[in-house]
C-alpha positions as MATLAB code, in Angstrom:
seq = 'XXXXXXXXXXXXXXXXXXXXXXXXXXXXXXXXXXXXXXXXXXXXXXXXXXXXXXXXXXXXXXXXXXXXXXXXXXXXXXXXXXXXXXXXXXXXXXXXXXXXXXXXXXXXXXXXXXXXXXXXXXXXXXXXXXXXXXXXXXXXXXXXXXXXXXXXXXXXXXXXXXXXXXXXXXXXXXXXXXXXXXXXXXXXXXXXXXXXXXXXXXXXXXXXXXXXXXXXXXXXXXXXXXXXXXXXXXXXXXXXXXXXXXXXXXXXXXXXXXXXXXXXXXXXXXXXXXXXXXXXXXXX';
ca = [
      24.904    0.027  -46.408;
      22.650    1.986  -43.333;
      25.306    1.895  -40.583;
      21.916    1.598  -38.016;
      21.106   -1.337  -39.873;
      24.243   -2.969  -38.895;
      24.245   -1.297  -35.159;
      20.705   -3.527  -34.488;
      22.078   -6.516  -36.202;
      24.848   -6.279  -33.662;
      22.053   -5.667  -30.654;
      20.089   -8.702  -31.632;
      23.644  -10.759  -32.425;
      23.740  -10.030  -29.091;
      20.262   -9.965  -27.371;
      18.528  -13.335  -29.063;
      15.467  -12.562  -29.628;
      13.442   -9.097  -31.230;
      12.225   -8.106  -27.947;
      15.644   -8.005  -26.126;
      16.762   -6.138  -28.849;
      14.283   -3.929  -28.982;
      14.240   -3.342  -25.278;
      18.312   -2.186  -25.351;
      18.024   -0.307  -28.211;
      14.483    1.229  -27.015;
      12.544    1.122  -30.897;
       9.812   -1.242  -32.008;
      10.459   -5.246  -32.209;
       9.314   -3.718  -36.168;
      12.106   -1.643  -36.278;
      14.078   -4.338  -35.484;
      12.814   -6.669  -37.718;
      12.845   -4.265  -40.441;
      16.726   -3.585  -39.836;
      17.539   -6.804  -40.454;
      15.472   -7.744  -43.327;
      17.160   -4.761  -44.990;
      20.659   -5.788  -44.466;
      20.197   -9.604  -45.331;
      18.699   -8.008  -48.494;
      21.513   -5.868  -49.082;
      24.106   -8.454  -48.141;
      21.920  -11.272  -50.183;
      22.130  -13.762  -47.355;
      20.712  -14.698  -44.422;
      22.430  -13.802  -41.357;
      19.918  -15.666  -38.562;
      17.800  -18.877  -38.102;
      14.495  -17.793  -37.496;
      13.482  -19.681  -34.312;
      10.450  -20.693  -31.952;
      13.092  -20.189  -28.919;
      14.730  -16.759  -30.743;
      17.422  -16.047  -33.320;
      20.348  -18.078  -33.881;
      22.873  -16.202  -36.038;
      23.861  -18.499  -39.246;
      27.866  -18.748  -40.516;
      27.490  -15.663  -42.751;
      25.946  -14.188  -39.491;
      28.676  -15.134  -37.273;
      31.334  -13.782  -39.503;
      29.397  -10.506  -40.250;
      28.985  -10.606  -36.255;
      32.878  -10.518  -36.389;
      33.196   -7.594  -38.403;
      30.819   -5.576  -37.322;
      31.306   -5.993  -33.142;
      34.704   -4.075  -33.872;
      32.736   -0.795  -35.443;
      30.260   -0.982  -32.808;
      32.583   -0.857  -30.247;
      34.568    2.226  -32.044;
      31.183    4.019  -32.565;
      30.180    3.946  -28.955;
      33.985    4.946  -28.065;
      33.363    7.793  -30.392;
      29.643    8.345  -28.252;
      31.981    8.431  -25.193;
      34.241   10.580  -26.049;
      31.655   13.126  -27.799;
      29.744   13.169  -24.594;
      32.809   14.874  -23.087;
      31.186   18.188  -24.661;
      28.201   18.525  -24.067;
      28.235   20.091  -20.739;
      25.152   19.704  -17.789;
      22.657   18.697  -20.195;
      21.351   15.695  -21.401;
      20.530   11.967  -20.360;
      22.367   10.146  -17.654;
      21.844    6.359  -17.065;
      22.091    4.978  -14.032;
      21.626    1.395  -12.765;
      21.217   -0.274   -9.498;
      19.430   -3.130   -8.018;
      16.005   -2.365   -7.496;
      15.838   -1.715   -3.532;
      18.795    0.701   -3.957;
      17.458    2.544   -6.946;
      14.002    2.526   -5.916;
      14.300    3.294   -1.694;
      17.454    4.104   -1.238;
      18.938    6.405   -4.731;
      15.749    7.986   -6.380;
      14.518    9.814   -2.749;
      18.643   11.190   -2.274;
      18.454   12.700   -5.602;
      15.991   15.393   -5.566;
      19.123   17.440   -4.710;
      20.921   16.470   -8.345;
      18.120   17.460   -9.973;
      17.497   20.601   -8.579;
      21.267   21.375   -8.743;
      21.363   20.279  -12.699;
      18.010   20.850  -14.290;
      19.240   20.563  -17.667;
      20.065   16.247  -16.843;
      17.538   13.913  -17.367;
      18.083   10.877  -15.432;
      17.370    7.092  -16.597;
      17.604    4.497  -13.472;
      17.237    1.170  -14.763;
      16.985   -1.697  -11.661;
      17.556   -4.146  -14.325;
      18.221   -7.551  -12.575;
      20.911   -8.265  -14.893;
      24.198   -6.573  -15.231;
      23.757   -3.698  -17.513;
      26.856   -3.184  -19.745;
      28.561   -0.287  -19.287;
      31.051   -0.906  -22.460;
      27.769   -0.819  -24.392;
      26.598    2.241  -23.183;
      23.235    0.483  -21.754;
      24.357    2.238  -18.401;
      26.169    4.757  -17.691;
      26.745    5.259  -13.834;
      26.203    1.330  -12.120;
      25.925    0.522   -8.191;
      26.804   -2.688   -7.667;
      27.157   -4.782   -4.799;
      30.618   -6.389   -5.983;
      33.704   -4.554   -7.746;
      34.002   -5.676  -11.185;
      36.859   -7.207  -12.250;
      37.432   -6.859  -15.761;
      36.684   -4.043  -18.646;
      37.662   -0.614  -19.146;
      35.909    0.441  -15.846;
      36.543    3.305  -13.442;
      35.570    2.126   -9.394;
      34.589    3.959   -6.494;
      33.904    2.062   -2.904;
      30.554    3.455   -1.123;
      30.310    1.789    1.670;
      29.605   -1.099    3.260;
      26.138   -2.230    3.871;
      25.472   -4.031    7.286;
      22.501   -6.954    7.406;
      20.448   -8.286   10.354;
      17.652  -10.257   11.162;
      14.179   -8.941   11.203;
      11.020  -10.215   11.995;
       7.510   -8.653   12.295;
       6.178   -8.169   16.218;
       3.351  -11.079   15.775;
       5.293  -13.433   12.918;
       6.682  -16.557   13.358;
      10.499  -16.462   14.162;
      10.885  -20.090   13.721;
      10.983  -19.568   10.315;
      12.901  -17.898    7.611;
      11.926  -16.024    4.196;
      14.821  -16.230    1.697;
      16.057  -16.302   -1.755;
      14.680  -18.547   -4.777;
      16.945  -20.807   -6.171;
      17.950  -18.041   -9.143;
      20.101  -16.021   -6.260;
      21.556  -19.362   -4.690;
      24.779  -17.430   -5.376;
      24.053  -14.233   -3.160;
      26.123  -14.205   -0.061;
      22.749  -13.691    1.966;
      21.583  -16.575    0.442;
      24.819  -18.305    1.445;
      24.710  -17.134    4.282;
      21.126  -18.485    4.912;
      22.038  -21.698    3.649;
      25.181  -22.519    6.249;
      23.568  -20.898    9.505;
      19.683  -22.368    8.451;
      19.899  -25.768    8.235;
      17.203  -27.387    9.150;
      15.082  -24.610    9.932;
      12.487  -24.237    7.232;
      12.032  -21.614    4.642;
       8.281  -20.600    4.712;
       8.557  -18.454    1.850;
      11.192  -17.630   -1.026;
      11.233  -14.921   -3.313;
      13.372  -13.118   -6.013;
      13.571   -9.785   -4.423;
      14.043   -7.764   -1.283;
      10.861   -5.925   -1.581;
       8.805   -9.336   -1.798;
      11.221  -10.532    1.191;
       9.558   -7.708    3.754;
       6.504   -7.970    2.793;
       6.404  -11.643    3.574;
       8.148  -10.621    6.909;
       5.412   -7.871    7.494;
       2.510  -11.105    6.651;
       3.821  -12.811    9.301;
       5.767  -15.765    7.365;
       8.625  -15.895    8.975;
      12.140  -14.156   10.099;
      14.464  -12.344    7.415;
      17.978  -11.323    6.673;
      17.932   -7.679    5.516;
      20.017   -4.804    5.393;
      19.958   -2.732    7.775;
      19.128    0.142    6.250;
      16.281   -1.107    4.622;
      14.194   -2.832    7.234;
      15.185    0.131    9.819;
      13.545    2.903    6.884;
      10.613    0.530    6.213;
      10.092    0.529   10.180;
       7.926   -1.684   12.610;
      10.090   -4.423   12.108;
      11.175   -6.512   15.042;
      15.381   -7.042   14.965;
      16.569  -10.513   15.957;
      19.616  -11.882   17.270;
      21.311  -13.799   14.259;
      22.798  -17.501   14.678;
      25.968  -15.998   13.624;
      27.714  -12.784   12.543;
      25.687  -11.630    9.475;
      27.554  -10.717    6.041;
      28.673   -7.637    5.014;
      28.325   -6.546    1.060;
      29.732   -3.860   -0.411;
      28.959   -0.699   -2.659;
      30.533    0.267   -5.338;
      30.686    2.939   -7.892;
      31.377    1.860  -11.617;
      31.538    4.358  -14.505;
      33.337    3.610  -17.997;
      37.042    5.198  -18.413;
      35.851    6.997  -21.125;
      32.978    8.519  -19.716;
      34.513    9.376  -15.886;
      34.484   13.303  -17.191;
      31.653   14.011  -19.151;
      30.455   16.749  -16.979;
      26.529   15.741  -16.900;
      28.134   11.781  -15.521;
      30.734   13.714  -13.547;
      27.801   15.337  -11.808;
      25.559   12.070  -10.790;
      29.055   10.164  -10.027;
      29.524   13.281   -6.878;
      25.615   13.396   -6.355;
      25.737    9.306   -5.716;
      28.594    9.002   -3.684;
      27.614   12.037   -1.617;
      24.379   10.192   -0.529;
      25.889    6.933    0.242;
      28.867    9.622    2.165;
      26.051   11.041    4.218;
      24.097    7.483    5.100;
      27.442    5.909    5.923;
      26.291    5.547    9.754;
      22.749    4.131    8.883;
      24.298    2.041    6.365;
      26.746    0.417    8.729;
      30.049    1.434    8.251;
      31.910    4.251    6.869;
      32.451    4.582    3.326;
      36.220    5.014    1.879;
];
C-alpha cells in the first residue's frame, strides 16, 4: 500500500470534492482521482459515493477514514518536528485575511526577505480558517484567539475602526457586510447602531467595502488603518463607540522553533510592534 495514496484519501475524506482536495494538497484533481482509484483497487472496495454535489465517503470509507486520520496526524507531527532542522531555508506559510496579507503584511516584509533569502514565503488570504494542525498554514493572523488545538498565541495589537465616507458620497447611507459575515462584530456592530438607515451596498470584503465608499454609495465602518493608508477618505463621527478587534499570532506547538517559522513569527510581530500607534492601540 502507497502511503500518498492513503495521505489524499484522507485530504478528500476531508475536503469533499476533487478540487478541494486538490487545491490543499496543490497536485492535479487527476492526481487525485488517480490516488484513490488505486487504493479502492488495492483495498477491493469502494471507499466514496461518487456524487453530482461531491464525494460522500461509504462505511468501508468511514472506517478506513478512522484508521488512517491517526497516521496522518503522526506523519505531519513527524513533518513538524523534522522542520526543526532545517535551518533559514525553505517554505514558510503564512495566512491572514486578505486586507491584512495583501495591504497591511506583504509591503512590511520586504525586510524578512532581505534578512532571510534562503525562505520562500506562501501567504494564503484564504477566507476560511486554514488549519494549522494540518500543516495548510503555518504562521496564521487572526482576528480572534483560538481556543482549542495544540496552538502557540501571540497578541498584536488591537485594531481601532471608524467611520469613513468619501468627500462627495452620500452619508445617509451605509456599505456593509453580506449576509455570509452576519457574525463579524462590524457587522454586529452595524446591525445594532443602523437600524433603519439603509444599506446601499453589501459586500464580502473590505477591499469591495472602500471602493463602494470611494463610488460614492454610502458611509463605512473601517479600520483605521486601512482607510487612513488608502487616503482621501472623509472620517465621520460614529452613532456610537466603534468596536475594537484584535490581532493575534497563532503558530502550531510543534512548529514555534523551526528556525525559518521562528524567523517570520519575529518579522510579523515586529511590524504590527512598529504600526501599534496607526493601528490604534499598543500591542502586548
Amino acid at each position: 500500500m502507497d502511503w500518498e495514496d492513503l495521505r489524499v484519501f484522507v485530504a478528500l475524506a476531508r475536503a469533499g470534492s476533487l478540487s478541494a482536495a486538490a487545491r490543499a494538497l496543490k497536485v492535479s484533481h487527476a492526481t487525485v482521482g488517480r490516488r484513490i482509484a488505486a487504493l479502492e483497487d488495492t483495498l477491493g472496495r469502494a471507499l466514496f459515493d461518487r456524487r453530482a454535489d461531491g464525494y460522500a465517503l461509504t462505511a468501508e470509507g468511514a472506517a478506513v477514514l478512522e484508521l488512517a486520520a491517526g497516521m496522518d496526524e503522526r506523519a505531519l507531527a513527524i513533518l513538524r518536528r523534522a522542520g526543526r532542522d532545517a535551518g533559514l531555508t525553505g517554505t514558510v506559510r503564512l495566512t491572514a485575511t486578505e486586507s491584512l496579507a495583501e495591504r497591511f503584511l506583504i509591503p512590511r516584509l520586504a525586510a524578512f526577505r532581505r534578512r532571510h533569502p534562503g525562505i520562500d514565503l506562501e501567504v494564503l488570504s484564504d477566507p476560511r480558517s486554514l488549519s494549522l494542525a494540518k500543516r495548510e498554514a503555518d504562521v496564521a493572523v487572526r482576528l480572534a484567539r483560538p481556543q482549542a488545538g495544540e496552538l502557540v498565541t501571540r497578541r498584536l495589537a488591537a485594531i481601532a475602526y471608524g467611520v469613513y465616507a468619501a468627500p462627495d458620497g452620500d452619508a445617509s447611507a451605509w456599505v456593509g457586510y453580506d449576509d455570509s459575515y452576519a457574525h463579524l462584530p462590524e457587522a454586529q456592530w452595524l446591525a445594532r447602531h443602523a437600524t433603519g438607515a439603509r444599506v446601499a451596498l453589501r459586500a464580502n470584503s473590505l477591499p469591495a467595502q472602500i471602493a463602494a465608499v470611494r463610488a460614492g454609495f454610502g458611509k463605512a465602518l473601517l479600520p483605521r488603518w486601512f482607510a487612513e493608508e488608502e487616503g482621501g477618505l472623509l472620517p465621520l463621527p460614529p452613532p456610537a463607540p466603534p468596536p475594537v478587534r484584535e490581532a493575534w499570532l497563532v503558530v502550531h506547538r510543534d512548529l514555534k522553533d523551526v528556525p525559518r517559522v521562528r524567523a517570520l513569527i519575529d518579522a510579523v510581530a515586529a511590524a504590527f510592534d512598529a504600526e501599534r500607534d496607526r493601528l490604534g492601540t499598543h500591542s502586548v
